[in-house]
C-alpha positions in Angstrom: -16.0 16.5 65.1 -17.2 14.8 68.2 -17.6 12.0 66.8 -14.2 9.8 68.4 -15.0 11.3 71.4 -18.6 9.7 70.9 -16.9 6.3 69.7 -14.6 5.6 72.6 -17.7 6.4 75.0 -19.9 4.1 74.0 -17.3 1.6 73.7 -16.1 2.3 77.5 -19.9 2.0 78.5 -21.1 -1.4 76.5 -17.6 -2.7 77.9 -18.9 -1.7 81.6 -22.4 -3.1 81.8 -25.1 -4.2 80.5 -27.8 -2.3 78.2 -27.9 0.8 75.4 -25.4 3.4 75.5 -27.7 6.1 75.5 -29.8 7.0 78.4 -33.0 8.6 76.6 -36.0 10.5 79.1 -38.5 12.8 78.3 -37.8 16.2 79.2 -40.2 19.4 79.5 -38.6 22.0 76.9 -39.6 25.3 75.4 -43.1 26.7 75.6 -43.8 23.2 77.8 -43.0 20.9 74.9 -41.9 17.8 75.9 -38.9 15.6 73.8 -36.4 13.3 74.2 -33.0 14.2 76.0 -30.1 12.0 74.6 -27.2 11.6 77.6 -24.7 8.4 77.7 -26.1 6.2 80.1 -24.0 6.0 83.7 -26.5 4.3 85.4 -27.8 0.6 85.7 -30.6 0.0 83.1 -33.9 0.5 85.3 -31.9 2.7 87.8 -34.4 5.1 87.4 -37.7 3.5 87.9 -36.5 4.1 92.1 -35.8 7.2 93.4 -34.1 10.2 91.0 -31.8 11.6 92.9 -28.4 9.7 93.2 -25.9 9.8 95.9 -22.7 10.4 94.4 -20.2 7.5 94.6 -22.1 5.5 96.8 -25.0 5.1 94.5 -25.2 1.8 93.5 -26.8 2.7 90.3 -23.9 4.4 89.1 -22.0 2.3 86.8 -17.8 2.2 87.2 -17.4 4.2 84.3 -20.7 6.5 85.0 -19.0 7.6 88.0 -16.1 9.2 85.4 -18.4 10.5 82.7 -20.8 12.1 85.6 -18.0 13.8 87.8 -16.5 15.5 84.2 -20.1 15.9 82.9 -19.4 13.7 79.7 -22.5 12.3 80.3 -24.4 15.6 79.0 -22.5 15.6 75.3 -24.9 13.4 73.4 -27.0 16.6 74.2 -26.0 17.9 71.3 -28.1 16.1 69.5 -30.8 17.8 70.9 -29.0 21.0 70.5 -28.6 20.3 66.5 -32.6 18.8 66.4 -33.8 22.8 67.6 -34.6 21.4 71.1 -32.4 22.4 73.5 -29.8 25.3 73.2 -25.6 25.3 74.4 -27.5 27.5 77.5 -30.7 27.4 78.7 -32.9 26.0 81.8 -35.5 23.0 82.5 -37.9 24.9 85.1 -41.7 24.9 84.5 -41.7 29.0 85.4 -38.7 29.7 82.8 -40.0 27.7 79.8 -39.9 31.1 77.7 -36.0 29.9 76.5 -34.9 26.1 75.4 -33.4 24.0 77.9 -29.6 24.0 77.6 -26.6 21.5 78.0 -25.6 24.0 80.8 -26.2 26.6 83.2 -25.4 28.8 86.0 -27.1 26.2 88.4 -25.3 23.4 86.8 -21.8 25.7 87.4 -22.3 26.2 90.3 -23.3 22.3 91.5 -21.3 20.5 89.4 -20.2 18.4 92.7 -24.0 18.1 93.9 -23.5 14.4 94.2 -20.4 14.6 96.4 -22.6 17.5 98.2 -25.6 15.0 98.9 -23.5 12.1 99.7 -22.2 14.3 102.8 -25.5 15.1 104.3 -27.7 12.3 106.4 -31.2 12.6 103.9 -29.4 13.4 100.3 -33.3 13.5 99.0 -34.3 15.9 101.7 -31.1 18.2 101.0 -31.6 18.0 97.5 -35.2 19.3 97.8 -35.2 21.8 100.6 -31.3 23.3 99.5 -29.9 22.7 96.0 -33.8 23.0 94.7 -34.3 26.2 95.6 -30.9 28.1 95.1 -30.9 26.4 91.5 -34.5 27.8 91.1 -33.1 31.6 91.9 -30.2 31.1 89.3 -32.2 29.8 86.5 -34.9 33.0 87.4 -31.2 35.1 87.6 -30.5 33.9 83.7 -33.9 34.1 82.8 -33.4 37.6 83.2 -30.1 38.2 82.3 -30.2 36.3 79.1 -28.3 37.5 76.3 -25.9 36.2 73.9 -22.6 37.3 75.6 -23.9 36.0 78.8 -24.5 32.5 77.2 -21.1 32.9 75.8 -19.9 33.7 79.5 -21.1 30.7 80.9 -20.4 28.1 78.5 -16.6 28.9 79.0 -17.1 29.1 82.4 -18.5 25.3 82.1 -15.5 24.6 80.3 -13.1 26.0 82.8 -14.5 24.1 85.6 -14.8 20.8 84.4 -10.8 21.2 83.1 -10.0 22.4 86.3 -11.7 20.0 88.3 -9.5 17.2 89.6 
């Protein structure tokens, strides 16, 4: 079903720069099992080998059409993938202390900072902000659906996802 959408991606993101269309890392999942998380690729190839946590816009990393697939979270669809392979669910978190439930394509966390980028990019030491602020307040939410999991609340939240990234402008 997906797959046009999939098509015209990694079209738009060989067109844009150089290297794969997927951006492949291994993750920690269920029951501290590690595997690979598939995501298109928005950043430079090696981006990563420097410091994690990106800067919104100003990132130089970020590749034109990264910037687009990050801000409407296209970059998570490939995600799926994992979703279909048993190793990630539609909800879930990616916290050492909640690795009772799979990791998921969303989250409240991930609701709630879909703008961390534009968030860090305001501050003086995004790295420092990230750490001592959006850290923690994502570490109480995924504890929150750790213990409010059920499937109506996963239900919940994946429409909330989709109302805020079709809302966003």
């Amino acid at each position: 079903v997906l797959s046009p959408v999939f098509l015209v991606m990694a079209i738009w993101i060989k067109l844009d720069s150089e290297g794969p269309v997927f951006y492949r890392q291994v993750r920690v999942g269920r029951y501290n099992k590690d595997f690979q998380i598939f995501k298109f690729r928005s950043m430079r190839v090696g981006a990563d080998k420097g410091s994690l946590v990106t800067i919104g816009g100003r990132d130089p990393r970020i590749t034109r059409s990264g910037y687009f697939i990050r801000k409407y979270k296209l970059d998570e669809f490939p995600q799926l993938i994992n979703v279909f392979l048993g190793e990630m669910s539609l909800v879930g978190l990616e916290q050492m202390h909640v690795l009772d439930v799979r990791p998921g394509i969303t989250d409240p966390a991930s609701i709630k900072f879909r703008n961390e980028n534009e968030l860090m990019e305001k501050t003086e030491n995004p790295e420092d902000y990230y750490i001592n602020v959006i850290m923690q307040e994502k570490i109480k939410l995924y504890l929150e659906y750790v213990e409010n999991a059920s499937f109506w609340y996963d239900i919940k939240l994946i429409f909330k996802t989709f109302k805020v990234i079709i809302t966003e402008r």
